[in-house]
N, C-alpha and C positions, 0 to 999 in steps of 0.2 A: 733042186735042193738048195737051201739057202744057208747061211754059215748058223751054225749048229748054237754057237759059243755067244751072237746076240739074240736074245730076247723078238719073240715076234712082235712088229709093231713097232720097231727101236731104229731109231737111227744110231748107226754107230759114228763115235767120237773120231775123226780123223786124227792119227797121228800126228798130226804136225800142229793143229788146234792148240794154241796156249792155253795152258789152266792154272798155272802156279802165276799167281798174284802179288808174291809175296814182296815182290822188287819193282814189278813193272806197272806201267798205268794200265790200269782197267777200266773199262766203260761206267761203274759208276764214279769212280775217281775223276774221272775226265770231265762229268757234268756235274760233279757233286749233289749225287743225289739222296744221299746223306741228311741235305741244308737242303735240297729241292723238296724231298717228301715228308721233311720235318714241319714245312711250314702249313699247313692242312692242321690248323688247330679250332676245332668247333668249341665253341662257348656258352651251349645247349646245358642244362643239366636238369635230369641226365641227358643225355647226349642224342640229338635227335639224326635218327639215320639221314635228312635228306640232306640237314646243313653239309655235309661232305660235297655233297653235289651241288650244293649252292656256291659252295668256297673254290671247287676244282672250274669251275664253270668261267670264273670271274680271274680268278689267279691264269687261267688259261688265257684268257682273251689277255691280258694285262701283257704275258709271254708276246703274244701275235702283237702288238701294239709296239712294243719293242721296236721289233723288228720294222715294222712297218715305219714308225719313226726314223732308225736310223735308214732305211733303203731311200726315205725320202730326204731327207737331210743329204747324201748323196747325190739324188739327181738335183738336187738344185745347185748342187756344189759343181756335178759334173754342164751342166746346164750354162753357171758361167762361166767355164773355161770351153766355151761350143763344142763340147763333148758331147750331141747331140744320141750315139747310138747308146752308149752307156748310159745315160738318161733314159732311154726308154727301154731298157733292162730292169731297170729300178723298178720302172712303174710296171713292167709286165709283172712283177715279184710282186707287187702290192696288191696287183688286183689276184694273183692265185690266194694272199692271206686274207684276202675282202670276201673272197669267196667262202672261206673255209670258218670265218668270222661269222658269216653270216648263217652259216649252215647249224652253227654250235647253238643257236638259238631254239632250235631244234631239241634238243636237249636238257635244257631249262625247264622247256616247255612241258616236260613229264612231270615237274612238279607240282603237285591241285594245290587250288587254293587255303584246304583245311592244313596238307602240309603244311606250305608255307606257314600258315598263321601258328602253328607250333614253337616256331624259333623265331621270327620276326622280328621279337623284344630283343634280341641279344644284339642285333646288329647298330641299336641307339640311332643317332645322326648319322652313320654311316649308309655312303649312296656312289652310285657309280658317276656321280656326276662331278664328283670329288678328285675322280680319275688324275691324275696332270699329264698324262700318257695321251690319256684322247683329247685330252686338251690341249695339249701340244703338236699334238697328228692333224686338227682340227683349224689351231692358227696356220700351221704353214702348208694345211690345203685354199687360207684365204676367209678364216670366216673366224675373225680376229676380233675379241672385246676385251679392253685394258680392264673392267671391271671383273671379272673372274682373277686377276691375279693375288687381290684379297682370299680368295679361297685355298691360297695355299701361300699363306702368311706363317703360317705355323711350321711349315714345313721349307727351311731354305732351298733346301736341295731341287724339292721342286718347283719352287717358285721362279730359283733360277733357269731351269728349262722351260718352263712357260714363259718368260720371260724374254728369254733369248730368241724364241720362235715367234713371239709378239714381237718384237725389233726388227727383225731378220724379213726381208720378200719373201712373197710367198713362193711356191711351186709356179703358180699362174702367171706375177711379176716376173718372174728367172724365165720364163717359157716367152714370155709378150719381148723382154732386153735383149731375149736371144736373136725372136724373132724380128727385132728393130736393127741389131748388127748385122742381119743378114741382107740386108736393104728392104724391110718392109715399112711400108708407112705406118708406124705405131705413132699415133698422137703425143707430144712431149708432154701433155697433161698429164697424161697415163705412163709413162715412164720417171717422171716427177713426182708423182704422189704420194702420200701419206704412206707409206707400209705398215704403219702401227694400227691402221684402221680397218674395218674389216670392206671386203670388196663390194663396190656397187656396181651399177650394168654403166656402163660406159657405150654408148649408142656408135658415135663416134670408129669403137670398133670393129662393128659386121661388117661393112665393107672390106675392112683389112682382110676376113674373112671369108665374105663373100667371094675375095679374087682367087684366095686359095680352093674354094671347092670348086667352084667355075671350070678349073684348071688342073685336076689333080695330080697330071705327070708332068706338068712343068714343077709345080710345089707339092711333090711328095713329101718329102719329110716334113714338111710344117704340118700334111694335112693327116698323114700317119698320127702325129705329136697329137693334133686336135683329136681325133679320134681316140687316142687313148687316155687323154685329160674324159672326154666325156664319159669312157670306160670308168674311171675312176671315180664319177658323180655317181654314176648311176649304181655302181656297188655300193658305196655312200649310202647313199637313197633307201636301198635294199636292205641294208644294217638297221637303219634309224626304222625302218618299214615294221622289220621282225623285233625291234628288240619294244617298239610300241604296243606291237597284237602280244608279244611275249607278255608283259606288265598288265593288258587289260585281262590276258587268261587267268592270269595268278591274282592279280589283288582289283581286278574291277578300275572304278575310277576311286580307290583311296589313295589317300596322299601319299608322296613320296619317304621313304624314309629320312633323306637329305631335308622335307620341308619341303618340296617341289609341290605342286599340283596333282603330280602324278603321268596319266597317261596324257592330259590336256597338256599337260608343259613338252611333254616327248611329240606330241602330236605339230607341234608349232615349231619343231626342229624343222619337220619334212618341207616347209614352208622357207629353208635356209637354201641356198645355191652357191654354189664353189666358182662357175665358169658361165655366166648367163650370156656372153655371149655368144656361146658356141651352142646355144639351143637357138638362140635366135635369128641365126645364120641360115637356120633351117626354112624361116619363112620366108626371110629374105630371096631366098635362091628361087 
């Protein structure tokens, strides 16, 4: 027999469970969710059920970008003080939101193309490519053009983090300084270089490379570190993958709303690489 006085089907309320808010912080208080779920404003009229799903879709990834920015901003912080383990905490944390990033495309993808083309008009020039978030996640994975900082001229706030991440080495740079204080032969060319430009294959470095996979218990942690740089491209990769077939289910190859191309401009992204030399290591060996 079970207690008479709850309801079948009920969990009962533990006594000790707070319920009186009136003083103390509450879970939505604490995230303000308030300001979180206010900002979900469609500009449909009347108001088309899927834009919701358009705006949660994109506001969401924006959240995970966040995050993924500050985690990386970290390992390269931790990176130059050869705080090598906490560095690749960071990046184990980037590659769980690359994962869950790339999965959300997923989601999108339920919306047809006749939907879309319902609300389309209201979004004007706005485009994800306008992001400063991926743009900034984007320079200090190494794949750096000073001409996008016009695209967020308007907006100081963000021009100054793109900015800063176009100045700043990249993730790759901090990994290659680290791996030169630790007595690897990294080329002074490549320790030298531009950081404001974006990364080219430096030939020069497989070898560096090449000694580390040759050897992997003498140079574990370098080859650990390479292995989960590579992790990190290839989530990359997997992103720009979905979020291209994503754009050609929904609108074909018409243009971007930014003015882009469309899928042909997303497509010649996949054509970009963060870390080339540690594919090319692979033939090497």
């Amino acid at each position: 027999m079970g207690d008479q006085s709850v309801p079948a089907n009920t969990r009962q309320i533990e006594e000790s469970v707070v319920t009186d808010f009136s003083d103390r912080m509450s879970y939505g208080g604490y995230l303000d969710l308030a300001t979180l779920l206010a900002a979900q404003r469609p500009l449909s009229q009347p108001e088309h059920h899927d834009e919701l799903l358009f705006i949660v879709q994109h506001q969401t990834t924006e959240l995970w970008l966040k995050l993924v920015l500050h985690e990386l901003t970290d390992a390269c912080a931790r990176l130059r003080a050869d705080d090598l383990g906490h560095a690749l905490k960071n990046i184990a944390r980037v590659k769980h939101v690359q994962k869950t990033l790339a999965e959300q495309w997923s989601v999108l993808a339920t919306l047809t193309p006749s939907e879309y083309a319902e609300f389309r008009g209201v979004l004007g020039n706005s485009s994800g490519f306008q992001s400063w978030q991926y743009r900034a996640v984007e320079f200090t994975l190494g794949n750096k053009n000073a001409a996008m900082l016009k695209v967020f001229e308007a907006d100081p706030q963000a021009h100054a983090v793109v900015a800063e991440a176009l100045d700043q080495p990249s993730l790759y740079d901090e990994f290659l300084r680290y791996l030169a204080r630790a007595g690897y032969p990294v080329p002074a060319s490549v320790l030298e270089r531009d950081v404001r430009t974006a990364w080219s294959f430096h030939e020069e470095l497989v070898p560096v490379f090449a000694a580390i996979y040759a050897d992997t218990a003498q140079h574990w942690a370098a080859y650990e570190t390479c292995e989960e740089l590579v992790d990190l491209e290839d989530n990359f990769q997997l992103w720009r993958f979905r979020h291209l077939k994503t754009v050609e289910r929904i609108i074909g190859l018409k243009p971007g709303t930014g003015g882009s191309s469309g899928a042909p401009f997303l497509r010649r992204a996949l054509e970009l690489t963060f870390f080339p030399e540690l594919y090319a290591v692979r033939t090497a060996l």
